[in-house]
Residue frames relative to the residue before (quaternion, step in Angstrom):
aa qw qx qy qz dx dy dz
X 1.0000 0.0000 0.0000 0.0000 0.00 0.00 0.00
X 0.7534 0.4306 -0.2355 0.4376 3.67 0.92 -0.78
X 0.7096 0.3737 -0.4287 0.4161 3.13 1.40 0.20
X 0.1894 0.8749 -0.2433 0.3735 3.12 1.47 0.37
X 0.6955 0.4784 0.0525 0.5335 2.70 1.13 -2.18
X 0.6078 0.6361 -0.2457 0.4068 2.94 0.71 -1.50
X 0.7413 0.5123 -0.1643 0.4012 3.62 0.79 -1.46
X 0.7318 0.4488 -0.1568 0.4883 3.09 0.95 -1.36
X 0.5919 0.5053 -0.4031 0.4815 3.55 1.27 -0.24
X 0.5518 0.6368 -0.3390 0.4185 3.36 1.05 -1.28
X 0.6372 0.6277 -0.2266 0.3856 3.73 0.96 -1.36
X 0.7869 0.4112 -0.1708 0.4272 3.26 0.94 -1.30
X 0.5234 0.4936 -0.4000 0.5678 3.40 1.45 -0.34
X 0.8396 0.2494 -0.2429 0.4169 3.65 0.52 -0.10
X 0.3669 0.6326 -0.4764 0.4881 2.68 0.80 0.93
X 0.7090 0.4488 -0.2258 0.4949 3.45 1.20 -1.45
X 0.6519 0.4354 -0.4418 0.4362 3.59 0.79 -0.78
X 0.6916 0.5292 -0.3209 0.3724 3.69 0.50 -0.99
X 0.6969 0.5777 -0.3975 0.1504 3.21 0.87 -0.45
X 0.5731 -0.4702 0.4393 0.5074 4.44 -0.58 0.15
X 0.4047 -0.6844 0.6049 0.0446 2.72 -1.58 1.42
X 0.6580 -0.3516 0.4693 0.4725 3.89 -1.05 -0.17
X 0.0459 -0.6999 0.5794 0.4152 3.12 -0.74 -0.54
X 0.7540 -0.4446 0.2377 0.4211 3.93 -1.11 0.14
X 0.4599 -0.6296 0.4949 0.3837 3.48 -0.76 0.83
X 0.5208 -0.6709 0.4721 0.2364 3.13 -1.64 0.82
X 0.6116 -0.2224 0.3960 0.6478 3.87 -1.07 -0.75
X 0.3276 -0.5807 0.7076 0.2340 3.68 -1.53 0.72
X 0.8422 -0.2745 0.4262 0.1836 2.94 -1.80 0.45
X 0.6966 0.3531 -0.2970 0.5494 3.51 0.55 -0.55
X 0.2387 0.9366 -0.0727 0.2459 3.76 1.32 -1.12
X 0.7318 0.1075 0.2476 0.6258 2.30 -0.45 -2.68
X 0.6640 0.4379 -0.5102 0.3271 3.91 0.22 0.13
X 0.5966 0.5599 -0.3304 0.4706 3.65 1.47 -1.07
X 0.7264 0.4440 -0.3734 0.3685 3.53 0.85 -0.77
X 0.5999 0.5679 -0.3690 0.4261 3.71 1.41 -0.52
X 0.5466 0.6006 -0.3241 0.4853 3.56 1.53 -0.64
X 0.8155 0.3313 -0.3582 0.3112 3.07 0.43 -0.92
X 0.6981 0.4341 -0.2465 0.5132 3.79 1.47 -0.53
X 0.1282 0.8360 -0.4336 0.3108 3.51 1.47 0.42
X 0.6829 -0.0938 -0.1054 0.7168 4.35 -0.10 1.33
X 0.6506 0.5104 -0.5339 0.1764 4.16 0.02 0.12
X 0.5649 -0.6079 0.5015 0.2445 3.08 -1.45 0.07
X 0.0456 -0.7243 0.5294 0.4394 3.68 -0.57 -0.57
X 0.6483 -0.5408 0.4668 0.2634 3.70 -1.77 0.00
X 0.5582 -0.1923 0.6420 0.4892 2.77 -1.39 -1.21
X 0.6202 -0.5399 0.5236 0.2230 3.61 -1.71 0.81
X 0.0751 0.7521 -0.6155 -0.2234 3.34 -0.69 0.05
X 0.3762 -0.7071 0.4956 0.3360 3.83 -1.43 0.11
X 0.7188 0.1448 -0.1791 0.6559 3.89 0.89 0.05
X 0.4464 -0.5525 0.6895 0.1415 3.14 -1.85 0.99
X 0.3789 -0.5827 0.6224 0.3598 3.47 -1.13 0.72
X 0.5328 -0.6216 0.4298 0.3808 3.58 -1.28 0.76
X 0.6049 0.5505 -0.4001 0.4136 4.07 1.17 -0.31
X 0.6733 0.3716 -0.3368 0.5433 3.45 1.44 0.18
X 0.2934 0.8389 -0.2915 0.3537 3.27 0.72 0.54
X 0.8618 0.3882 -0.1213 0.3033 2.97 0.89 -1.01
X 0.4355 0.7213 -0.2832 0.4581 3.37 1.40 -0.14
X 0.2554 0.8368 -0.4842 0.0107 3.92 0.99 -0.24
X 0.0544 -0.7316 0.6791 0.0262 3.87 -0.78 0.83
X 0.3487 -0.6107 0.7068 0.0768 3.70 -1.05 1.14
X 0.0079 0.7250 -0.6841 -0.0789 3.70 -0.32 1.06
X 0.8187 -0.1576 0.1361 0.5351 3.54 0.50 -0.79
X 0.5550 -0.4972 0.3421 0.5725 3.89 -0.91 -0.19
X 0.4116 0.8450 -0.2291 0.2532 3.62 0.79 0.83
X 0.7738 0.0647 0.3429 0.5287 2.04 0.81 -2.25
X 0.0529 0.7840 -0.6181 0.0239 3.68 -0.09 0.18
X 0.3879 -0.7306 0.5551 0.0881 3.64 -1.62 1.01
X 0.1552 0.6846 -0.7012 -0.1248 3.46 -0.77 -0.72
X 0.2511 -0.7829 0.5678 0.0411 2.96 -1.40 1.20
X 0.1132 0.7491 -0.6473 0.0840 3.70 -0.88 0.58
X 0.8663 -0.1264 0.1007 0.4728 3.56 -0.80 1.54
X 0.8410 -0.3277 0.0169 0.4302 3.23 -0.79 -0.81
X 0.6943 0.4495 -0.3384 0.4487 3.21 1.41 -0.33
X 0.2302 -0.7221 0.6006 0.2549 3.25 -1.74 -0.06
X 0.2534 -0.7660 0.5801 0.1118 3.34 -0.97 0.90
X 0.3830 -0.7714 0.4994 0.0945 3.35 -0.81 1.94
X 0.3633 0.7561 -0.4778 -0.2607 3.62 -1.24 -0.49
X 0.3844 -0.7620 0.4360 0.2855 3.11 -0.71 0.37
X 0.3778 -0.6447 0.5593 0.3590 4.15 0.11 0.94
X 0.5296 -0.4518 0.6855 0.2132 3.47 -1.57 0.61
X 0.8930 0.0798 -0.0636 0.4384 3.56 -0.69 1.34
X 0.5603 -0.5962 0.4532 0.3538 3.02 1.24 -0.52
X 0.0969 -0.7003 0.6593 0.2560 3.63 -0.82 0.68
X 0.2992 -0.7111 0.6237 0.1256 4.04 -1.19 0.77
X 0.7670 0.0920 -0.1806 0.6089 3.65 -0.96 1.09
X 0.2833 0.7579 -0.5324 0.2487 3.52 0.71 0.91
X 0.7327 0.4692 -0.0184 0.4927 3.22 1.27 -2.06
X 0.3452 0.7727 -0.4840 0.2224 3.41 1.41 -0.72
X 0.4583 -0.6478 0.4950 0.3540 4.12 0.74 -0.87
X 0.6792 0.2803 -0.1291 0.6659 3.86 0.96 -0.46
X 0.6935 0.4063 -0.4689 0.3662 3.67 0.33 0.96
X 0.0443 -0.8785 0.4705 0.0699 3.61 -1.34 0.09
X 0.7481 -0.5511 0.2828 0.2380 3.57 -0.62 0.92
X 0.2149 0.8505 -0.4796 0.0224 3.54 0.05 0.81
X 0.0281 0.8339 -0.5509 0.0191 3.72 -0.61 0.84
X 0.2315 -0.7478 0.5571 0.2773 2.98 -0.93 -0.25
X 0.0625 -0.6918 0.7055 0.1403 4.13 -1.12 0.66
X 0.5067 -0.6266 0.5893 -0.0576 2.75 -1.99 1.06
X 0.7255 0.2421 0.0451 0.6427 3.48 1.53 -1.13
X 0.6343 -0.4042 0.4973 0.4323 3.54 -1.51 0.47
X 0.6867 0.4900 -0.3419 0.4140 3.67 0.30 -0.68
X 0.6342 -0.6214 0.4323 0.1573 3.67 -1.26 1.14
X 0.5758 -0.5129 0.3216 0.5495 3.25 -1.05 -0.39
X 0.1977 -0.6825 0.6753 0.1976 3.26 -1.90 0.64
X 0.7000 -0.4877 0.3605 0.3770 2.86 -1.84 -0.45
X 0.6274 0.3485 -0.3942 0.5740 3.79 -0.94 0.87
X 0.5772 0.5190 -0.5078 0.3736 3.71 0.73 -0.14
X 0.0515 -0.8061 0.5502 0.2120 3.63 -1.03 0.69
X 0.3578 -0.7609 0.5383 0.0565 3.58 -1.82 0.88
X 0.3383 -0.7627 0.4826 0.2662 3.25 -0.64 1.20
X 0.2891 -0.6956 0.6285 0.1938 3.34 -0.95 0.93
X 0.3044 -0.7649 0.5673 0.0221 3.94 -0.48 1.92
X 0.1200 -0.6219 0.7300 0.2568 4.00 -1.18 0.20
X 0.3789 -0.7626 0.5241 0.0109 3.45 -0.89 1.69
X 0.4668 0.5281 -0.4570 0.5425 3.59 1.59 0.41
X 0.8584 0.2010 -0.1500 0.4475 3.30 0.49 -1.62
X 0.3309 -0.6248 0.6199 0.3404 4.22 1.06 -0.31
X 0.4087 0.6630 -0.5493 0.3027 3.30 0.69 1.30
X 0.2303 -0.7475 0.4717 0.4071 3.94 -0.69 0.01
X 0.0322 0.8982 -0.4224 -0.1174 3.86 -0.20 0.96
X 0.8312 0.1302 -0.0903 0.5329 3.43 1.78 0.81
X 0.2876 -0.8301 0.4654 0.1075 3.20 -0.68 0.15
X 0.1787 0.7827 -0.5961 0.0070 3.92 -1.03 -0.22
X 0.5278 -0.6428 0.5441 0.1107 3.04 -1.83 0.86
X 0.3687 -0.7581 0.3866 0.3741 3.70 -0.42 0.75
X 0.2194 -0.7948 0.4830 0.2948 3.10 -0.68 0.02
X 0.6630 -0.1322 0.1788 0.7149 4.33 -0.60 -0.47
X 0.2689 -0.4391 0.8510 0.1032 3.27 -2.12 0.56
X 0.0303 0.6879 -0.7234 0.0511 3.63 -0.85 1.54
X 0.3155 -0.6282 0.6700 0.2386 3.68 -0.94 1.33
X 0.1032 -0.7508 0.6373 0.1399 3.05 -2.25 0.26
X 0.0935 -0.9003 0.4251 0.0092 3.52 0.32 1.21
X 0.5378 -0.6607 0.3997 0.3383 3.49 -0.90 1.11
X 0.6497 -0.5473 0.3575 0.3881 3.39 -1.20 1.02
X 0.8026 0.0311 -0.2259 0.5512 3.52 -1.37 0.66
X 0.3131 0.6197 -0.6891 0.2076 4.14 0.15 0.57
């Protein structure tokens, strides 16, 4: 009888581990319209690995994805390696640190700060900085 049990318990625990996860919610709806606004008639480039630091400053949070940076006509996309979690949350902000005249690059990583509590509740790794220049610019 107890091995019985034994089996049929054994089953149900595997069952649960084996079973399919969710996968990860995509961009919401709100997202994918800000991100189509914001590259709306551009083009993309060539990749770059470092943002001058004079382009820098513009920073849009499209999603825990994606992040922008605007300068004039172009916009400079990236997409964090892995993703940056609790990015989009609405109460958080980017903290890094630069060493050189030269912006962020890629492999550089940013603590992602909650600006209510001055907690650190994440982190991420840039990834490319893909410009997007209006058509014939």
């Amino acid at each position: 009888m107890r091995g019985i049990f034994l089996v049929l318990a054994g089953a149900a625990l595997a069952s649960c581990t084996m079973s399919a996860q969710d996968p990860p919610p995509g961009p919401s709806a709100r997202a994918q319209i800000q991100y189509q606004q914001l590259l709306a008639g551009r083009v993309p480039q060539a990749p770059m690995t470092c943002l001058p630091t004079r382009q820098a400053n513009d920073m849009i949070v499209v999603d825990d994805n994606t992040v922008a940076f605007r300068d004039g006509l172009r916009v400079f996309v990236n997409h964090p390696e892995g993703g940056c979690p609790q990015l989009s949350q609405g109460h958080t902000a980017l903290v890094s640190r630069q060493y050189a005249q030269v912006g962020p690059c890629r492999g550089d990583v940013v603590q992602v700060v909650d600006t209510l509590s001055h907690v650190t509740v994440g982190s991420c790794t840039w990834g490319d900085f893909i410009p997007y220049v209006r058509q014939g610019a």
